[in-house]
C-alpha positions as CSV (number, residue, x, y, z in Angstrom):
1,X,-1.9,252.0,168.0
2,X,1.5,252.9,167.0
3,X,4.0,253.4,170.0
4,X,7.1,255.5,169.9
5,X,10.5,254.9,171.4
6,X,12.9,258.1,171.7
7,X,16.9,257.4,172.6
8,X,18.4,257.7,174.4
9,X,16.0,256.9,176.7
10,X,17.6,260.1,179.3
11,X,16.9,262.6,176.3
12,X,15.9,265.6,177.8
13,X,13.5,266.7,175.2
14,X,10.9,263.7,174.2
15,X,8.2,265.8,172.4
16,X,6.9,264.2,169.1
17,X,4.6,264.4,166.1
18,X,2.5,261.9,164.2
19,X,1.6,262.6,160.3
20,X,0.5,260.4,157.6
21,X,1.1,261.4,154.0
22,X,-2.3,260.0,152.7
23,X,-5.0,260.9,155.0
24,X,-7.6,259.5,152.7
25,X,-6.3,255.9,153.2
26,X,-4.8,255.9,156.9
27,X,-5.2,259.1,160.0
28,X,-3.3,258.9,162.4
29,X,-3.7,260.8,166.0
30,X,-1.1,260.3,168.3
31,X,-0.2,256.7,167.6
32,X,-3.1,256.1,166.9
33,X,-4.1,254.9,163.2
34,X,-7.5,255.0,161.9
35,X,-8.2,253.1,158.5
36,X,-10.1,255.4,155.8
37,X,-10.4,253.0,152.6
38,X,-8.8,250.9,151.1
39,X,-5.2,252.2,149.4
40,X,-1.8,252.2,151.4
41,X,-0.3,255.1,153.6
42,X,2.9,255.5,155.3
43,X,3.1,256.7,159.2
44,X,5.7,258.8,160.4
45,X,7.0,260.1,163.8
46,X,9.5,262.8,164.5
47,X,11.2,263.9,167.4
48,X,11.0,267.5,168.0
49,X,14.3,267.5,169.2
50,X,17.2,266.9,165.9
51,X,13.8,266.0,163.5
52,X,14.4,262.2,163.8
53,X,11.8,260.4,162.1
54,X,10.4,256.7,162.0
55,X,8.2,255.3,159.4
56,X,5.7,252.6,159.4
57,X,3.7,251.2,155.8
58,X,0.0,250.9,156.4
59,X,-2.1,248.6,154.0
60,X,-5.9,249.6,154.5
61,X,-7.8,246.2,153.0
62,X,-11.3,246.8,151.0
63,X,-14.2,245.1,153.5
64,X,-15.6,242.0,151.8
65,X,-19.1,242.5,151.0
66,X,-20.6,238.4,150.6
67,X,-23.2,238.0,147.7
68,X,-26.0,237.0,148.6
69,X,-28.7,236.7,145.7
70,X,-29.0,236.8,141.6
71,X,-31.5,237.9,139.3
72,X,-31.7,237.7,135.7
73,X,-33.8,240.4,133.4
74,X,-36.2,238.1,132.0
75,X,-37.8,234.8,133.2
76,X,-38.2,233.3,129.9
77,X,-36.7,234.1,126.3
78,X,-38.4,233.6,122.8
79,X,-35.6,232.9,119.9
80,X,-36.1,231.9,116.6
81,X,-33.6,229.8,114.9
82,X,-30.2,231.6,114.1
83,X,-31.4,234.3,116.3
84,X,-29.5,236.0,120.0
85,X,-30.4,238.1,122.7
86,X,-28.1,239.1,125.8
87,X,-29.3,238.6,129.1
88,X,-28.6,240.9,131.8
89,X,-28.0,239.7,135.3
90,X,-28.0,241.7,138.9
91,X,-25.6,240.5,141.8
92,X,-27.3,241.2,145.2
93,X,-26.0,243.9,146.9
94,X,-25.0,245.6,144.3
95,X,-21.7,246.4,146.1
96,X,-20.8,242.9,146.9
97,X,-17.3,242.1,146.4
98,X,-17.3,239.7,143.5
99,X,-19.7,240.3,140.7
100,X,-18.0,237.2,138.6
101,X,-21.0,235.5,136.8
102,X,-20.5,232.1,135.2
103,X,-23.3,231.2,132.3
104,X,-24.8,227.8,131.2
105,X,-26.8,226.1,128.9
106,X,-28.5,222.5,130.0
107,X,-28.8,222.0,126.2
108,X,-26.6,223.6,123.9
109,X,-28.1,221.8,121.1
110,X,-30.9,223.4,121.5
111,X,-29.1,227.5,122.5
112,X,-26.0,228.3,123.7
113,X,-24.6,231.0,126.1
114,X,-21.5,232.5,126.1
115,X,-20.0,234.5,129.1
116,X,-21.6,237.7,127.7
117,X,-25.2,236.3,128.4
118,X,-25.6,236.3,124.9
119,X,-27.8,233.3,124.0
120,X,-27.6,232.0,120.3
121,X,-31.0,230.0,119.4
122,X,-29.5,227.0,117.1
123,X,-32.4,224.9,116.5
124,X,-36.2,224.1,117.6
125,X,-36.6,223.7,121.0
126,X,-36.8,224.3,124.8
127,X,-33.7,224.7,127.3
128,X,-32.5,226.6,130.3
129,X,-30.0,229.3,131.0
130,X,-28.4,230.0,134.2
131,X,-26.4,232.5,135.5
132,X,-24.2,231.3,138.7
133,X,-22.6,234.0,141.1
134,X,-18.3,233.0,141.4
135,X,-19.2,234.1,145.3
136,X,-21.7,231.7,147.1
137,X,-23.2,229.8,144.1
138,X,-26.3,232.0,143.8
139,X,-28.0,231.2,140.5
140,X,-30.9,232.2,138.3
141,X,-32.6,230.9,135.4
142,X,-33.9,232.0,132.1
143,X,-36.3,229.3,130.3
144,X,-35.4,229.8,126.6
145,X,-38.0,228.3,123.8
146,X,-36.4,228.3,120.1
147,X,-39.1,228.1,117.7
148,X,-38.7,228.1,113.5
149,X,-38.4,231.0,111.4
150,X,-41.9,231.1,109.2
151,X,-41.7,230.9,105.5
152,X,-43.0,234.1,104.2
153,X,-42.2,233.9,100.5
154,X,-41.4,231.4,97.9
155,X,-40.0,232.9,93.8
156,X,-39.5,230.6,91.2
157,X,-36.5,231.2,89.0
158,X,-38.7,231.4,86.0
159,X,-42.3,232.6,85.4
160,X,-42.9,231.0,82.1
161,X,-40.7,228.7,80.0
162,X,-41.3,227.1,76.8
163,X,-40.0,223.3,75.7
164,X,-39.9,220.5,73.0
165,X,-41.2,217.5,73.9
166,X,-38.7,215.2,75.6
167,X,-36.7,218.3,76.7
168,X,-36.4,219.7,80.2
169,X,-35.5,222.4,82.5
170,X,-34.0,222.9,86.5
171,X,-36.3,225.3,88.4
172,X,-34.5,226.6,91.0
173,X,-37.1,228.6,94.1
174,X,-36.3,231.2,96.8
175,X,-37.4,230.9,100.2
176,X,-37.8,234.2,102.0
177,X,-36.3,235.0,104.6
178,X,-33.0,232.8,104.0
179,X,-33.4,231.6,107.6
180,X,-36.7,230.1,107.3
181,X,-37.1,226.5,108.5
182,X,-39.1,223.8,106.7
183,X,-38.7,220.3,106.2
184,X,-38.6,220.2,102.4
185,X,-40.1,222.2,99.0
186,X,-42.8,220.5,97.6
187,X,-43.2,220.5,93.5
188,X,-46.6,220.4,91.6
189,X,-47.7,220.1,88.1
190,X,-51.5,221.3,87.2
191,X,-51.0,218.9,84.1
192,X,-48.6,216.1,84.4
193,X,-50.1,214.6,81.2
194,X,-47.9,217.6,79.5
195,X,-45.1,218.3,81.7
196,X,-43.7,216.5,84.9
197,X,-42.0,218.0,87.7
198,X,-39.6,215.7,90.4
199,X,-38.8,216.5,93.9
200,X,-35.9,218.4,92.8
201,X,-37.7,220.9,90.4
202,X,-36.8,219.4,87.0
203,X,-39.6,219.7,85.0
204,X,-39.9,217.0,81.7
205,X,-41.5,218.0,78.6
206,X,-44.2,215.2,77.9
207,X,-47.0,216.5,75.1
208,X,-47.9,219.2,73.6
209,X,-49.8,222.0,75.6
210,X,-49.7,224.0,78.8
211,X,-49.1,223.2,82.6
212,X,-48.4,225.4,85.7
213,X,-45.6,224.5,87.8
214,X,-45.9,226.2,91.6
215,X,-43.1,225.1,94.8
216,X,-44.7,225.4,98.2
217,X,-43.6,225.0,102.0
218,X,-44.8,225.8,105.0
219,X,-48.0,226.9,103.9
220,X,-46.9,229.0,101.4
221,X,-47.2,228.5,97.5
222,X,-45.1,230.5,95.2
223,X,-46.4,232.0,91.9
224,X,-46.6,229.7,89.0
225,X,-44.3,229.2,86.1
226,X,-45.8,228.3,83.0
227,X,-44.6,225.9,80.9
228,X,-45.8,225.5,77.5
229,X,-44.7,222.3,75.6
230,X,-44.5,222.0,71.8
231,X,-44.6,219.7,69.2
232,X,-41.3,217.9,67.8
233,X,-40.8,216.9,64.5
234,X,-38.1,214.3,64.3
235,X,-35.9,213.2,61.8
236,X,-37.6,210.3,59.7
237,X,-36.5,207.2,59.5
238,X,-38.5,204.8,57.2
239,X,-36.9,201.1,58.1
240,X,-38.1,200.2,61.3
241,X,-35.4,198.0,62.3
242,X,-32.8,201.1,61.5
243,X,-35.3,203.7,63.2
244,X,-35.0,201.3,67.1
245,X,-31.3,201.2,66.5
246,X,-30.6,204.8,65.8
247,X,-33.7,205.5,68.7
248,X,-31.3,203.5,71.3
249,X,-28.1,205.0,70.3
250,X,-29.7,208.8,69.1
251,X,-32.3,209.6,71.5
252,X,-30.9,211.2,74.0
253,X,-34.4,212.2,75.9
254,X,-35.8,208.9,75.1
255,X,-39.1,210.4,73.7
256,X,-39.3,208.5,70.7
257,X,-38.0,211.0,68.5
258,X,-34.8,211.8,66.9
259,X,-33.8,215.6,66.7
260,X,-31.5,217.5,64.1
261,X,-29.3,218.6,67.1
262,X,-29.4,214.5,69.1
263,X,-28.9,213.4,65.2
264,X,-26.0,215.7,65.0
265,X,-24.5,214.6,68.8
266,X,-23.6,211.5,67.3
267,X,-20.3,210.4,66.6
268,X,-20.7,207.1,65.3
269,X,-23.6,204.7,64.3
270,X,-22.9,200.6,64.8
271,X,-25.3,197.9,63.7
272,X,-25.5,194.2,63.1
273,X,-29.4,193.5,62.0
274,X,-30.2,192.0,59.0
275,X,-33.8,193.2,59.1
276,X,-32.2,196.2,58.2
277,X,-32.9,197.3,54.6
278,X,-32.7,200.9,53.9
279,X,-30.5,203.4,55.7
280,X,-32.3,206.4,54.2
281,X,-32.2,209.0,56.7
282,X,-28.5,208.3,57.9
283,X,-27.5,211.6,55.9
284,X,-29.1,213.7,58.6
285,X,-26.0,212.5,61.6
286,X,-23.4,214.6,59.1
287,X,-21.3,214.4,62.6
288,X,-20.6,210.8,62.3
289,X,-16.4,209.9,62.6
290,X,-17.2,205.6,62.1
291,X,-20.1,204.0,60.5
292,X,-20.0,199.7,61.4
293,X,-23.0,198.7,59.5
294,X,-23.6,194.5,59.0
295,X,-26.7,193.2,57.4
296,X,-27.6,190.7,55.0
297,X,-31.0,192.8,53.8
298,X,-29.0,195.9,52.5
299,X,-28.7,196.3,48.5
300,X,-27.6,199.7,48.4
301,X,-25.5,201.9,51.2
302,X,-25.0,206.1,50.6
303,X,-22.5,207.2,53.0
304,X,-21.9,210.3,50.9
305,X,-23.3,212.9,52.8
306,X,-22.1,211.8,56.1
307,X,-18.6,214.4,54.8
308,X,-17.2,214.0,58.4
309,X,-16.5,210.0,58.2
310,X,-13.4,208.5,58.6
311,X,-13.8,204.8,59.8
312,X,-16.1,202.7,57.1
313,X,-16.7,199.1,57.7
314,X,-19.4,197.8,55.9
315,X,-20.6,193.5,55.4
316,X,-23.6,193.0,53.5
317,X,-23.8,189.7,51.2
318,X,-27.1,191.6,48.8
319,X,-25.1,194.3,48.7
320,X,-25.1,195.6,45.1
321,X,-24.7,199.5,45.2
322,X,-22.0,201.1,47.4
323,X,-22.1,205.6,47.0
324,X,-19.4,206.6,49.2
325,X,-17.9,209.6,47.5
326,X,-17.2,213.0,48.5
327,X,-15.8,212.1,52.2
328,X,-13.0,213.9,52.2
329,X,-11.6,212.7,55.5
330,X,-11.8,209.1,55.1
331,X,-8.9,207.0,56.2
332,X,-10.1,203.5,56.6
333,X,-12.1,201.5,54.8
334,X,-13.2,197.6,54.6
335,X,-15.9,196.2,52.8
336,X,-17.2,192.9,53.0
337,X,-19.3,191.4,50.4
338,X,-18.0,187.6,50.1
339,X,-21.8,186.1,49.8
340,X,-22.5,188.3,46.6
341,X,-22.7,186.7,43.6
342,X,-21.7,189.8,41.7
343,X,-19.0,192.5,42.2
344,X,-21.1,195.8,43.2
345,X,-20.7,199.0,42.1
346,X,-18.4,201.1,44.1
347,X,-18.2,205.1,44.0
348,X,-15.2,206.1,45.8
349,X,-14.7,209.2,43.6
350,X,-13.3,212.3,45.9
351,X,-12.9,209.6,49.3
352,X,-9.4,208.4,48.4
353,X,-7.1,211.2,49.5
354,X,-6.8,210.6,53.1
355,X,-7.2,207.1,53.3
356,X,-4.4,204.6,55.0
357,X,-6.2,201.2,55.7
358,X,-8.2,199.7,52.8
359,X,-9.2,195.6,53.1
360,X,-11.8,194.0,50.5
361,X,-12.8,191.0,50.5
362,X,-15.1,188.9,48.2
363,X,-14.7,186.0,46.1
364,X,-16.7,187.9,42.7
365,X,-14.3,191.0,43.4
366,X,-12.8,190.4,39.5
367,X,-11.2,194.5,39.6
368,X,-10.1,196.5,41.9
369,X,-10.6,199.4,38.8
370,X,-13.7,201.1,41.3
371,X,-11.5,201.1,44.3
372,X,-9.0,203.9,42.8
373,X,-6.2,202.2,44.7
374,X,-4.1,204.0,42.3
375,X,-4.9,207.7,44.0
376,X,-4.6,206.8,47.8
377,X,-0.8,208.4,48.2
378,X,-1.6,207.6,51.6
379,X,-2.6,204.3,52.0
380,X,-0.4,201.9,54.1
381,X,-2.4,198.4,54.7
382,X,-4.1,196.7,51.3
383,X,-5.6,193.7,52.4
384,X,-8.0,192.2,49.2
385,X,-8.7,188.8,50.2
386,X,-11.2,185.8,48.9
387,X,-11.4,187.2,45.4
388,X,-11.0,186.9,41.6
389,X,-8.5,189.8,40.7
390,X,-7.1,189.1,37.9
391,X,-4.5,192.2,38.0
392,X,-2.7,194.3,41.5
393,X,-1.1,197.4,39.7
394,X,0.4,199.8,42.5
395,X,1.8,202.5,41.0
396,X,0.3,205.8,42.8
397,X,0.4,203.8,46.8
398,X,4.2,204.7,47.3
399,X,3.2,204.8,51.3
400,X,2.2,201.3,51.4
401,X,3.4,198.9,54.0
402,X,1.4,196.2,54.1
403,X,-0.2,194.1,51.4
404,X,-2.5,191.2,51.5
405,X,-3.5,188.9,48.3
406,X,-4.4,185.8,50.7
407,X,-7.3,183.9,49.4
408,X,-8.8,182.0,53.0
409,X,-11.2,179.9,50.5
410,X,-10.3,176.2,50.1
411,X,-12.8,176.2,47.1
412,X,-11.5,179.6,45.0
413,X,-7.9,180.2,43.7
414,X,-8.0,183.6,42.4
415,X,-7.5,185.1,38.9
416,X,-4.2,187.3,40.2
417,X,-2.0,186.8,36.5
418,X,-0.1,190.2,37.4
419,X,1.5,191.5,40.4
420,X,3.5,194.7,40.1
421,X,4.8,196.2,43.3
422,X,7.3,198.5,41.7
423,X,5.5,201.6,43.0
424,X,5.4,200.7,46.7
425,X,9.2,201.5,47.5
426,X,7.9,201.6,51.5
427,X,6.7,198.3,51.4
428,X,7.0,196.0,54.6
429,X,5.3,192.9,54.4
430,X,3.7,191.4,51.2
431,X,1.2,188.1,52.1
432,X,-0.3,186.5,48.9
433,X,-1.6,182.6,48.6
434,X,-3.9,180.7,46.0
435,X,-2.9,182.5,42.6
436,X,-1.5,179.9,40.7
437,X,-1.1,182.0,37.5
438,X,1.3,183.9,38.9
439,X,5.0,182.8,38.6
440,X,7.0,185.9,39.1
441,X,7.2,188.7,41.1
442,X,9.8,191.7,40.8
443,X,10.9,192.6,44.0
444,X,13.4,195.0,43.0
445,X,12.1,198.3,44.0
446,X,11.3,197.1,47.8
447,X,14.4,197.6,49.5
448,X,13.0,198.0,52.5
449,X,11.0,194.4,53.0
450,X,10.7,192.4,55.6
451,X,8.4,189.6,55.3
452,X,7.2,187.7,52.5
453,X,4.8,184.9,51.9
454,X,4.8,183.8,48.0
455,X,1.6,182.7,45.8
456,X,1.1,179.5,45.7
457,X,1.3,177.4,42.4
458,X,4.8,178.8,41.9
459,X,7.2,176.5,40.3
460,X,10.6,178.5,40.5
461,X,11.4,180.5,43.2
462,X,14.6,182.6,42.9
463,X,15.2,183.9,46.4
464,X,17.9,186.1,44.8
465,X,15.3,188.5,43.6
466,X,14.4,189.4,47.6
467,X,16.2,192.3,49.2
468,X,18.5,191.4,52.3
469,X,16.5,192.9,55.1
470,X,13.8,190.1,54.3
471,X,13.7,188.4,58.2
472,X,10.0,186.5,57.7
473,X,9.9,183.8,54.3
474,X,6.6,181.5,53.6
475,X,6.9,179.4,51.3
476,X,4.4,176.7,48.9
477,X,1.4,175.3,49.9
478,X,0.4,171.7,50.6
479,X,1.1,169.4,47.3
480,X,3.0,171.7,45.8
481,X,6.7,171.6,45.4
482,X,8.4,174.4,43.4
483,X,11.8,174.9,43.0
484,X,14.0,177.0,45.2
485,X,17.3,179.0,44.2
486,X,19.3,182.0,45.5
487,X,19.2,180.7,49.5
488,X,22.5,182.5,50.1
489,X,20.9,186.0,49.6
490,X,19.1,185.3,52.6
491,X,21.5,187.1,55.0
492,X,19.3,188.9,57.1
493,X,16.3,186.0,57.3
494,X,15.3,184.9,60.6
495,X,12.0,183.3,60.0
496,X,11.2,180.5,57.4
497,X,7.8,178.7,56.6
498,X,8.3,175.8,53.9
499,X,5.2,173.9,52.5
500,X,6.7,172.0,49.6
501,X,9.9,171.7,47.8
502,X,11.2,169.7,45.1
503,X,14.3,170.3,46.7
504,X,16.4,167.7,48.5
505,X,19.2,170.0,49.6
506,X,18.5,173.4,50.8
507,X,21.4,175.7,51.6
508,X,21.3,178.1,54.4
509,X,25.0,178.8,55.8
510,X,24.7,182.0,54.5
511,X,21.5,183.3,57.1
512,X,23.3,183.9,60.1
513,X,20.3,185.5,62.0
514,X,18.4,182.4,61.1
515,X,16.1,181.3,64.4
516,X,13.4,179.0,63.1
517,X,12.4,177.0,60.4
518,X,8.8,175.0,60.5
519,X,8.8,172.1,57.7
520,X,5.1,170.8,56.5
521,X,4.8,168.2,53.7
522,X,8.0,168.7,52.3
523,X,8.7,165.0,51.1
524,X,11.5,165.7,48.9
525,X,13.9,167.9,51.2
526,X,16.5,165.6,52.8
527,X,18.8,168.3,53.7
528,X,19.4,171.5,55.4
529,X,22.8,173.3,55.5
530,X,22.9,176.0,58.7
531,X,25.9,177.9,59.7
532,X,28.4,176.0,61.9
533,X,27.8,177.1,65.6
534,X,24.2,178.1,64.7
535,X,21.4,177.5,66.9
536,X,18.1,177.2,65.1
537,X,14.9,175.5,66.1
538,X,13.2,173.3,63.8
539,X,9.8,172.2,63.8
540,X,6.5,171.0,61.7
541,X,5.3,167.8,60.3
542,X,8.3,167.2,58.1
543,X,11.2,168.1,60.4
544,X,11.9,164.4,61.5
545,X,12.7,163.7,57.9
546,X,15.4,166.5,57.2
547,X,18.5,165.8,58.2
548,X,20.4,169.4,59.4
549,X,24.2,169.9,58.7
550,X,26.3,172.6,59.5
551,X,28.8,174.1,57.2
């Protein structure tokens, strides 16, 4: 009840009138306001004298309506995995204020809810949903089983398949529908005396003939792939002891057989057996870069059709017959056939172009004629060691570095008469020892030489002959005691070696780089002149007898 005050309170004319501009909210009857629905309103009054008005804002507030119940649409839900259904859920009364419904899950391991009512099965199962009302904590439930989807097909990726023994193949299956749930596939072969089949579907070649591999799960078996297995025939191999070697290092499927495409996977073949003694049947792994072969039973090796070789290292003391022609891309080679009692015949015709290492060694090696040193332009290490050359005549090697004459035999001095170097302009390092026919060597044309070990058995030794960028010197051998001139070409030497001298004064002001000198057995040497201010260490057997002066 509105009440209405007109001033001044002596006004002659009090009459007023009461209106509401939204009826449908507020009414109002003489003061009196009557509340419609909910909304707002404003009350005026106005005099009837001069139209003066007063205004009052109504707010008309919705009645509460309290919940007082909740149902859900089903009792009880079946899902299966990965599967969803939306629950419905009815607040009691239906015009109750709040209608907020809150969801739950009492394992969401098992389904999940979300604030929808959608339920999400996730895996096998039982749980509870419930829906709980904001107003009052009503709730209701929903019992939700989650049970597996069934298996209804299973497709092999192959139907039929065919295989050499020793080889196999990956089956791959397809489970219909992509959502089914089982624990695992389970592979079967009718005949595992001819093909095997793992846990994983890889099926194994075993013998000849025919066996049907199926995948079940669940109850359900898919069609069967037939695999049909053939016979291999492998590369043979007569020597049994070269057969197991090449079978551990060739047979890639372990079967006991050695195909043309595992023979032609390998890359190199390496051996040390001296029951081997025949490598027929090495002309089939034509892939092969290095070939290491050491045994005593060999007589003859052929390497020539194996055209893709370019690492050869070969000991065999009954070795009398060496074919390695025709490899083209050759580049080292050592040979080893010390324990011979005869040089062997060696075919290096159309091998020699590419070839940059070559080391023999073997005290009946009497020529080096079969080697064709003289057309390997690019050979850069000779090493020809334990042997009976009688002649070294370089003339088509200008890339060589490195040379090696060394006998390591205390019971051989080789034949070595001639040593002509004049065609190895490149030339480093030049090692030679037991070859006591030589007593000269012409080191005119190596300009670029840096270390140098003479023959042995030389009497005179002009140093004069050596270039200046010589920084390594050996010199004599136990017993021996040649004689020594042309010390003060030795500018550039850092390194000396002396076994014997018949010197007693040895001169070497001149060598200014000089950083050691070893002294063994040289009786006669009393003396060594250094360069004032040098420091040089000296060491070896006979450096307490030498007395060191500075000049």
């Amino acid at each position: 009840m509105l009440k209405a005050t007109v001033n001044p309170s002596n006004a002659t004319e009090k009459t007023i009138a009461w209106s509401s501009d939204n009826p449908s909210v507020a009414a109002v009857s003489n003061g009196t306001v009557t509340a419609v629905k909910a909304g707002s309103a404003t009350v005026t009054v106005t005099t009837q004298d001069g139209g003066k008005t007063a205004r009052c804002a109504v707010t008309v507030k919705a009645k509460t309506v309290a919940v007082t119940g909740i149902s859900l649409n089903k009792a009880s839900l079946t899902l299966t995995e990965g599967g969803s259904e939306t629950l419905t859920a009815a607040v009691a009364p239906e015009n109750a204020t709040n209608q907020q419904v809150n969801w739950s899950s009492a394992d969401n391991q098992v389904a999940t809810v979300d604030n929808a009512g959608k339920v999400t099965a996730v895996k096998i199962g039982e749980t509870t949903v419930k829906a709980t009302t904001e107003d009052g904590g009503k709730t209701a439930e929903c019992k939700v089983t989650v049970t597996k989807v069934a298996v209804s097909s299973i497709t092999l990726s192959k139907s039929a398949y065919s295989l050499d023994v020793g080889q196999s193949i990956q089956l791959a299956a397809t489970v219909q529908p992509d959502n089914a749930s089982f624990p695992s596939l389970t592979w079967k072969s009718s005949n595992e005396a001819v093909a095997t089949v793992d846990a994983g579907g890889l099926v194994k070649a075993v013998a000849p003939g025919t066996a049907d591999i199926t995948a079940s799960a669940d109850g359900i078996t898919s069609k069967a792939c037939v695999i049909t297995v053939n016979e291999v025939e492998g590369i043979e191999i007569a020597d049994v002891a070269f057969k197991n070697i090449l079978l551990k290092i060739a047979d890639a499927d372990h079967n006991g057989v050695i195909t043309s495409e595992e023979a032609a996977a390998l890359k190199g073949i390496s051996l040390n057996d001296d029951q081997v003694k025949d490598l027929a049947g090495i002309e089939h792994f034509n892939n092969i870069a290095g070939a290491n072969i050491i045994s005593k039973g060999l007589t003859a090796v052929d390497l020539s059709k194996n055209k893709k070789l370019k690492e050869i290292f070969i000991i065999g003391s009954s070795l009398a017959d060496y074919n390695l022609s025709g490899l083209g891309e050759l580049e080292k080679l050592e040979l080893n056939f010390s324990d011979g009692k005869n040089q062997p015949a060696i075919n290096l015709n159309g091998s020699t172009s590419k070839i940059t290492y070559l080391k023999v060694q073997s005290a009946y090696l009497k020529s080096l004629d079969d080697l064709q040193i003289n057309s390997m332009s690019h050979l850069k290490e000779f090493q020809c060691l334990t042997n009976c050359v009688e002649s070294v005549v370089l003339t088509g090697t200008s890339a060589l570095e490195y040379i090696d004459l060394s006998v390591h035999a205390s019971y051989l001095r080789n034949a070595l008469a001639v040593i002509d170097l004049s065609g190895c302009p490149e030339l480093k390092v030049f090692l030679s020892h037991s070859s006591p026919a030589v007593q000269a060597i012409d080191f005119s044309k190596n300009t670029k030489l840096e270390s140098v070990k003479y023959p042995s058995g030389m009497k005179e030794i002009d140093l004069s002959k050596l270039p200046a960028t010589v920084r390594d010197l050996t010199i004599g051998d136990y017993g021996e005691e040649p004689s020594i001139s042309g010390t003060e070409h030795l500018v550039g030497l850092e390194y000396l070696t002396l076994y014997g001298t018949s010197m007693t004064s040895l001169d070497l002001s001149n060598a200014s780089a000089l950083k050691s000198i070893s002294i063994h057995n040289a009786g006669a040497l009393k003396e060594i002149w250094l360069k004032q201010n040098s420091e040089v260490e000296v060491t070896g057997a006979g450096a307490g007898d030498v007395t060191i002066k500075y000049k």
